[in-house]
N, C-alpha and C positions, 0 to 999 in steps of 0.2 A: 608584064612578067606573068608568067601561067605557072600557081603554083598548084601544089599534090599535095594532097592531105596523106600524110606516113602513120600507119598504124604498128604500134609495137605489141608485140604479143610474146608473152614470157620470153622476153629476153631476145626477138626476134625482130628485126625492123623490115615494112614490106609497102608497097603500093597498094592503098586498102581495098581497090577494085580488082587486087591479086591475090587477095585473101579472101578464104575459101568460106573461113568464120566469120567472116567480116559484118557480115548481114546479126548473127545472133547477139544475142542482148546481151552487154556489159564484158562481149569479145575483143574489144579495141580498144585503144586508151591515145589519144591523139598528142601531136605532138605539143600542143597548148596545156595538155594537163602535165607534162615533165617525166622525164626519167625515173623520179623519185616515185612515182604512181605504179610502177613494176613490181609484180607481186615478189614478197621474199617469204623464209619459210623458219622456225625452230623445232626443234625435234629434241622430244622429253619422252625419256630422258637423255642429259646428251654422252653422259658413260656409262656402257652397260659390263658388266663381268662375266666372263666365259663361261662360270658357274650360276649364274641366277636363272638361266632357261626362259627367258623372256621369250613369248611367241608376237607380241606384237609393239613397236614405238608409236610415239600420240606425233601429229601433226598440227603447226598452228602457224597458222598465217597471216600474211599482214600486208597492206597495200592492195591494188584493183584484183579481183578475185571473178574473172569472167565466169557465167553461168555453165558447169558443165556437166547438166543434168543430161541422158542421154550420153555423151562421151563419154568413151574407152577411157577409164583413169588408173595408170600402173606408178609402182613404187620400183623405181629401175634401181642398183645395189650394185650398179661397178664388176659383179665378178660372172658379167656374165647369167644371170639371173631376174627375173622381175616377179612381182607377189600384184595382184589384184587389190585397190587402195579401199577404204573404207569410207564413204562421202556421206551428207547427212542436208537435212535444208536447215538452213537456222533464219528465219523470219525470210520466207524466201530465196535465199541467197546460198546457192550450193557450196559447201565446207569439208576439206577434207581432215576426216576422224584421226584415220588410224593408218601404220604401212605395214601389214602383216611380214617376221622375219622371217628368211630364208636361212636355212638349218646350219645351226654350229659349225659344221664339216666345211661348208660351203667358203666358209671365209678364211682369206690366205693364213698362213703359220704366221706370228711373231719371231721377228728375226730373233736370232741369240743376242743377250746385252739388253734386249728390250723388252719393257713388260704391256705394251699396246699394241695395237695399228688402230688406223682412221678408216673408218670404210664412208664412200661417199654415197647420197641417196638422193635421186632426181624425181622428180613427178612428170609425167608422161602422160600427154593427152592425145590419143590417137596416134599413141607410138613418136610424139615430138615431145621432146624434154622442154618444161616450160620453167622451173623452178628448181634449183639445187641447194643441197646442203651437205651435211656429213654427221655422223657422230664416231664414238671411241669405244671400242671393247678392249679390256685389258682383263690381266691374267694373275690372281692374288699370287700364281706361286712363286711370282718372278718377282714379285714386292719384299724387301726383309733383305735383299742383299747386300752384305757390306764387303769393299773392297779398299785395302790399306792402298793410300795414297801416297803417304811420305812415312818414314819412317822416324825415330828416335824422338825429342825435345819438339814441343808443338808439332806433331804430325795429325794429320786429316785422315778422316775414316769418311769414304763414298757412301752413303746409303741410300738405296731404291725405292723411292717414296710416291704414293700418289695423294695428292693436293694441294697443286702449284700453289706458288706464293704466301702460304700458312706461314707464322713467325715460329717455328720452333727451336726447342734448346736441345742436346744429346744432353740424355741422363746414363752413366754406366754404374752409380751406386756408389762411389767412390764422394759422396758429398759434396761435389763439385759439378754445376751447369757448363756445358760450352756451347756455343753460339751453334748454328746449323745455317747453311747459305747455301741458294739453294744453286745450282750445279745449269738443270735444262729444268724441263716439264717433271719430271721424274725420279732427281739426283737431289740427294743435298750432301753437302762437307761437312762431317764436325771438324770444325778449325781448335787451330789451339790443344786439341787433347795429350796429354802427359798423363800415363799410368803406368805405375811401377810395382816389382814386386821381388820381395824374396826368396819366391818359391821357383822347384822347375819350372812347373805352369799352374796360369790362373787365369781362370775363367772370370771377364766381367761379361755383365748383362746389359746390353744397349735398350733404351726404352726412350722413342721422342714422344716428350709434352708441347702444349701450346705454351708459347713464351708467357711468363706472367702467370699464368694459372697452374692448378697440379689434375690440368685434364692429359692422360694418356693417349696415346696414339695406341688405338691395336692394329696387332700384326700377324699374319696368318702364322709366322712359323717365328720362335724365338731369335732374335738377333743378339747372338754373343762376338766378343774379343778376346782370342787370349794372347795372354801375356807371358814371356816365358826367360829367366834367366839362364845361361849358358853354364854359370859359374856356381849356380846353386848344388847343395850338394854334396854325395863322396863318388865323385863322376871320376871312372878312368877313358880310356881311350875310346874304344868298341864302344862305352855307351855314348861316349861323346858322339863320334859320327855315328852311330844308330840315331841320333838324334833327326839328321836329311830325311828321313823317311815321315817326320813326323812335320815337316817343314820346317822345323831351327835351322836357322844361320849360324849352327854354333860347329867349332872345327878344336883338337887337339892343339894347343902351340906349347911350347917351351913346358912340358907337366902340366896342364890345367887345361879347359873347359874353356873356350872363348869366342865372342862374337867372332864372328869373317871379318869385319870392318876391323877388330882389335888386335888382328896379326898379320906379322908382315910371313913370317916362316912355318906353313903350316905342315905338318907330321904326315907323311904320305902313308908309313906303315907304323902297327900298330905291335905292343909286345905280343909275345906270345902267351897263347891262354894259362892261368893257372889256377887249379882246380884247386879250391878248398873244401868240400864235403863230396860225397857220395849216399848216397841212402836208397833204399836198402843194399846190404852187403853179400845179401843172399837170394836168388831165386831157381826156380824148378826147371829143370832141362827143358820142357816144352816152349820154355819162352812165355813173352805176354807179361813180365814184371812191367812196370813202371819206375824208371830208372831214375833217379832227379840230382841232376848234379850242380852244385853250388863253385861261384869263384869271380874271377875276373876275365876280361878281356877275351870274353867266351866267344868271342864277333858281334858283328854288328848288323849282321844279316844273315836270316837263318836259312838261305839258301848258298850260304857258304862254309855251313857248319855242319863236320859229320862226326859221328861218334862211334864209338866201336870198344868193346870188349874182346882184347887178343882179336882173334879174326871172327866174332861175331859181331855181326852190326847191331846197331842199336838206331831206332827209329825217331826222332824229333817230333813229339806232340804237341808239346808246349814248350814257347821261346819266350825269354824277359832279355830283349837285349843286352849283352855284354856280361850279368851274372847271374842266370839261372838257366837251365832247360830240364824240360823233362821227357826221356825216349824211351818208347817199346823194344825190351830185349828182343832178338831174334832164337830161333832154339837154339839148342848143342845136341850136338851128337855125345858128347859126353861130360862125366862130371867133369871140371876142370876151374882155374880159378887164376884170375890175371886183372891188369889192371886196366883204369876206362882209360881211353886216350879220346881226345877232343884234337879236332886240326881243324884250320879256318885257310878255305881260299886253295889247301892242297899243303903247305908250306909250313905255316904255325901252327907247331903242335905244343900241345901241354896232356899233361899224366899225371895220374892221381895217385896218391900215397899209399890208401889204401886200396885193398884190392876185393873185385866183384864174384863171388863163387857160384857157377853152377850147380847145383845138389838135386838129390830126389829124396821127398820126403817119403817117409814110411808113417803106416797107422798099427800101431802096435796091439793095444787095449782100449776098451770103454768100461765107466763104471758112471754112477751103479747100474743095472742092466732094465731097471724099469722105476717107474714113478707115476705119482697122480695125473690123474684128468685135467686138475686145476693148472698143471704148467711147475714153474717158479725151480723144477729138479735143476740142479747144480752140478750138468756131467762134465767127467774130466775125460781125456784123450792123452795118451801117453804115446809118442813114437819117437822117430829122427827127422833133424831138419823141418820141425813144424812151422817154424818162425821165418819159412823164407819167404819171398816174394813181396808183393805193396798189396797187395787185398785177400785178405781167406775168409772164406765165409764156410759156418758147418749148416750144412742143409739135412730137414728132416722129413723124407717121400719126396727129396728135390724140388719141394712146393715151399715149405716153410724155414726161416733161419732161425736157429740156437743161437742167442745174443753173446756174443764173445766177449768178455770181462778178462781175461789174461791171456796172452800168449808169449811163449818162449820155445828154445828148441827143440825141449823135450815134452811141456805139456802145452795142451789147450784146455781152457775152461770156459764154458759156456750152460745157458739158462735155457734152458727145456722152454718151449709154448706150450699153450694150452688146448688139448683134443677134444673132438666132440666124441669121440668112439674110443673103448677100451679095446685096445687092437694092438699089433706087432710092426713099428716102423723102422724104415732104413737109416743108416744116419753117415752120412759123407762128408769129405773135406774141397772145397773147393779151392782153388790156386789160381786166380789172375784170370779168373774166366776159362782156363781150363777145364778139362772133363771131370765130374766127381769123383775124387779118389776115398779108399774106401779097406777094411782091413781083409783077407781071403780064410774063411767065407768073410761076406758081408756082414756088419754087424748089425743089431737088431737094437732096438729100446722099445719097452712094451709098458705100454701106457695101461692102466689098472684104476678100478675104480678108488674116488677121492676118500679118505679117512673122516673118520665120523664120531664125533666130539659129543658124547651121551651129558655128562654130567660133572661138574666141578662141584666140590668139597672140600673145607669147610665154604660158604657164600657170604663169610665175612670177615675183618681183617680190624687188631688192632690201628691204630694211628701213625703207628710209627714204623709199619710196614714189618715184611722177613715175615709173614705166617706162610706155613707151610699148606702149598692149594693142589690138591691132588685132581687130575683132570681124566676121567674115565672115558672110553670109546674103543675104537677095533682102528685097524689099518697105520697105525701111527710107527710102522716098520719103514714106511714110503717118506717118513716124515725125516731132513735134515736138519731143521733150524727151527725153532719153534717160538714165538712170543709172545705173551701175555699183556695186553696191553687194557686197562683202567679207563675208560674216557673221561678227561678232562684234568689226569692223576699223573699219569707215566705207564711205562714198561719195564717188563722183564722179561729176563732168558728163561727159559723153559728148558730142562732135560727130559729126553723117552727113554722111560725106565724099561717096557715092556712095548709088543704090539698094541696092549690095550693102554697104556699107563703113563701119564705125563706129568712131570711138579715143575711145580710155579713156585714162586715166592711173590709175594704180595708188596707192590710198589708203597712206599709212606704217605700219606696224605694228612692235609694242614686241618685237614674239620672233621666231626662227622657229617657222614651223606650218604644218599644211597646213589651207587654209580651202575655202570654197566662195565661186563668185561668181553671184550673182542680177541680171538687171537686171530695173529698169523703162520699160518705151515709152508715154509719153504718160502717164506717172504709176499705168500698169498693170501688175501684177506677171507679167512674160514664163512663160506657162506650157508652151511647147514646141507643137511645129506642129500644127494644126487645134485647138487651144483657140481658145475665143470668148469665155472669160472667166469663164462662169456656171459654176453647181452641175454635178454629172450627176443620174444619176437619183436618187439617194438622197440627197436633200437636207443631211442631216446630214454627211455625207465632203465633208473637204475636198477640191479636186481638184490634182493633181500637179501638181509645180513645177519645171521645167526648170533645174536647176542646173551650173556646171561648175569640175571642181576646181582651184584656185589653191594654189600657194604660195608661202612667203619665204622666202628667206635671210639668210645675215650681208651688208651689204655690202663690195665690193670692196675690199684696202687696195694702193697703188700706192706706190714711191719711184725715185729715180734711176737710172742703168745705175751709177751711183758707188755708190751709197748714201750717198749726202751727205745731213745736216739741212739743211744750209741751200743752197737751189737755189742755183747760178752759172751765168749763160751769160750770150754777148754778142748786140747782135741781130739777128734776121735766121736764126741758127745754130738748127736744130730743138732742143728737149728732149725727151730720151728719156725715159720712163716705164717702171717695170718693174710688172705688174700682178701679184698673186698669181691661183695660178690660182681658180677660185672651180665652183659648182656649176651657175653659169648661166653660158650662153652671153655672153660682151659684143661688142654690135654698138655698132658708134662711134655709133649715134644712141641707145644709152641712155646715153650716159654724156657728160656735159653740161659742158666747160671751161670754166674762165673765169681770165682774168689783171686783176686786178684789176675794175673793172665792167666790161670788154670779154669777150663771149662767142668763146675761140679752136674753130678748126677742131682735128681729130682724123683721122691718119693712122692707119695700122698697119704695121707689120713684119711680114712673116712672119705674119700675122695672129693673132702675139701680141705683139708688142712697142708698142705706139702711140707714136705722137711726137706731140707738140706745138709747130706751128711757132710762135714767136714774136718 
């Protein structure tokens, strides 16, 4: 028998005097040394993610590993592509390193449904593939999916998971583990899960740990379940089915809110809408209100829902299915006043009680016609129809807002800002984003330098407060509101007697001390002369506060020229008073008699003795 030595060569069986390599060292592997002698290959890593940008995988090999120092060695990749391989000697013996990859783009899509593909990788010696393998690219953002499997009592929740065979348990928060089985490569079930709830919807949070321990699985993107009852609620019809859009299974049956599965006779049409609120009741022939109307069975899709005032339409901004929307009036050509009507689908209509009025408002007067630098003036605005529309803002040089604090039909009130220039501004009404309206001529407000706080007198105060604080300076004509305030003490109102002249009355306090006293003009905290209210230049410092020191005493104690407990005299006859001396000066108008509820005069002595005529 003549036999032939077979030489196999990656994976290739041949007549070894027909092999070309046959001659090079540790090229052949005979058939005496076995199958099992055929080089094989692992590739690390063997999953790689779309996002990590790996440029090259390691190579590592095992079984007869022919010499292929000299030889072409490529890294072939299935799509069409090859990358030049990376070889190295290790104790003579040529080793291949490294398979340089071939660029992201290059490798096919991931179907839909799947979060992987296999791409396979050959080694190539002289253009013959001698050794194969494969590894996996997947894609995190396809990981995190959960898809309801069954529904109601023990239903399965699918979720897209990578790393097969893991014992994990579904955690949704609800205190209770369920089992997780895994599906294929990439799926696993939560079996068993039951969660319930009282509300329309509710969100749980799915989070898989390793069975047994409380290690988490992370997830590129949060994995929720919601939960949602049908019957929860004060649900009419319209919200009912507006509910499909949201994906409930919930349908109208018999008056109530109900799964699909829980009816046999579901409500094809729905009542007709009815309107319980409108707001507001008034806006400006331009158009541009904001219309918002409250009710039921308003529909259940807002491209079935149109609105209108008599024959102006009104525009749908905002929809809460079945009871609320809110639409942009269109203009009027004239005043006029009718009511909304709401129709769903062309058919069901509903109309509102009350009715929506067009008007033009008028600007009549401004007062007062100027004020301080520091802001805080308190102008009013008198016309017709002030109160209409859903937004009015007063603008001042159409750059700054007047903070609005009341409106009604006939007035507006609003708070002055604070200027950096005593100057002559405009001062407008704006409507719904309309053009500034304004009175003919234009009205003006002329801003004037701030009031200027020289001196207070007396600078001290018995205990038990009411001393009369007389407060000297100029400009206090600009001044509306004035307050006197103690730090650490209390407040008081303040009257302007004159441009130059303001009284205080002095708050009570529990000790003596020496305090400091602050006021405010116009609700502005007085910062001393040429402040205009603002920052300076370094935004972050506060800026300085004009303060002036006060303080208390004991108050006065007074008895008879007798010293008698118990006063006697006849009437008509003065009573003497003896005062102790004290640390403040007393002037007969701080100190305040009275005999019984009649308030007496107060003489003096010597301008220490006072009498009391009575």
């Amino acid at each position: 028998m003549m036999m032939k030595m077979m030489m196999m060569m990656c994976g290739r069986c041949s007549v070894q005097k027909n092999c070309s390599s046959g001659t090079l060292s540790r090229s052949w592997i005979s058939s005496a040394d076995g199958v099992q002698q055929c080089p094989s290959m692992t590739i690390t890593p063997s999953e790689i993610s779309y996002s990590a940008h790996m440029r090259d995988v390691g190579i590592l090999m095992d079984g007869s590993v022919p010499d292929l120092q000299g030889l072409r060695v490529e890294c072939g990749f299935g799509v069409g592509i090859s990358t030049n391989a990376t070889v190295h000697l290790d104790f003579g013996t040529t080793k291949i390193q490294t398979c340089p990859l071939p660029p992201p783009h290059i490798y096919p899509t991931i179907p839909l449904g799947k979060d992987h593909i296999t791409v396979p990788v050959a080694i190539k010696v002289n253009g013959v593939p001698v050794v194969s393998g494969s590894f996996i690219i997947y894609e995190c953002e396809r990981m995190g999916a959960i898809h309801l499997t069954t529904a109601g009592q023990g239903s399965g929740l699918g979720v897209r998971f990578r790393g097969r065979g893991t014992a994990l348990d579904c955690d949704f928060g609800d205190g209770q583990l369920y089992g997780a089985q895994w599906l294929d490569g990439s799926s696993v079930n939560c079996s068993g899960v039951t969660l319930k709830t009282t509300m329309w919807s509710q969100i749980f949070h799915l989070n898989l740990r390793r069975r047994g321990t409380n290690t988490y699985i992370d997830s590129p993107k949060p994995m929720t379940v919601e939960v949602y009852s049908c019957g929860a609620g004060d649900s009419d019809c319209s919200q009912c089915r507006g509910r499909e859009t949201q994906g409930h299974m919930c349908v109208w049956c018999h008056s109530e809110c109900r799964h699909r599965d829980q009816c046999q006779t579901i409500t094809a049409h729905c009542p007709d809408p009815h309107i319980q609120k409108i707001e507001p009741l008034t806006g400006p022939l331009m158009g541009g209100t904001l219309l918002t109307v409250q009710g039921r069975n308003l529909g259940h899709r807002v491209d079935h829902v149109n609105v209108s005032i008599g024959k102006v339409p009104c525009y749908i901004q905002h929809y809460t299915v079945s009871v609320r929307l809110v639409c942009e009036t269109g203009a009027s050509w004239e005043t006029m006043s009718d009511h909304v009507t709401v129709s769903v689908s062309g058919n069901a209509v509903g109309v509102s009680k009350d009715v929506f009025s067009f008007v033009e408002p008028r600007l009549l007067e401004f007062s007062p016609p100027h004020g301080p630098l520091a802001g805080g003036t308190r102008l009013t605005i008198r016309g017709q129809f002030l109160d209409a529309g859903s937004t009015v803002s007063v603008r001042i040089n159409t750059t700054q807002d007047c903070s609005i604090y009341m409106r009604s039909s006939k007035v507006i009130g609003c708070v002055m800002p604070p200027a950096a220039l005593a100057e002559n501004v405009s001062v407008c009404v704006v409507y719904d984003g309309r053009p500034c309206l304004s009175t003919s001529p234009n009205f003006t407000f002329t801003y004037e330098k701030n009031p200027t706080i020289s001196q207070i007198t007396p600078s001290k105060s018995f205990l038990s407060g009411g001393r009369r604080i007389s407060v000297t300076g100029y400009g206090f004509g600009l001044v509306q509101l004035a307050v006197m305030e103690v730090t650490g003490i209390g407040q008081t109102n303040c009257s302007c007697v004159s441009s130059t002249l303001m009284v205080c009355q002095s708050p009570a306090a529990a000790q003596s001390q020496q305090a400091t006293a602050l006021f405010y003009l116009n609700q502005v905290l007085y910062r001393g002369e040429g402040s205009s209210g603002d920052r300076g230049p370094d935004e972050d410092q506060e800026p300085l506060v004009e303060h002036f020191h006060f303080d208390y005493v004991e108050d006065p104690q007074f008895y008879t020229a007798n010293k008698e407990k118990l006063i006697k005299h006849h009437t008509g006859e003065p009573l003497i008073l003896v005062i102790n001396r004290t640390r403040v000066t007393v002037v007969t108008r701080d100190v305040p008699f009275r005999k019984g509820t009649r308030t007496a005069s107060l003489d003096t002595l010597g301008n220490e003795i006072p009498t009391l005529p009575c």
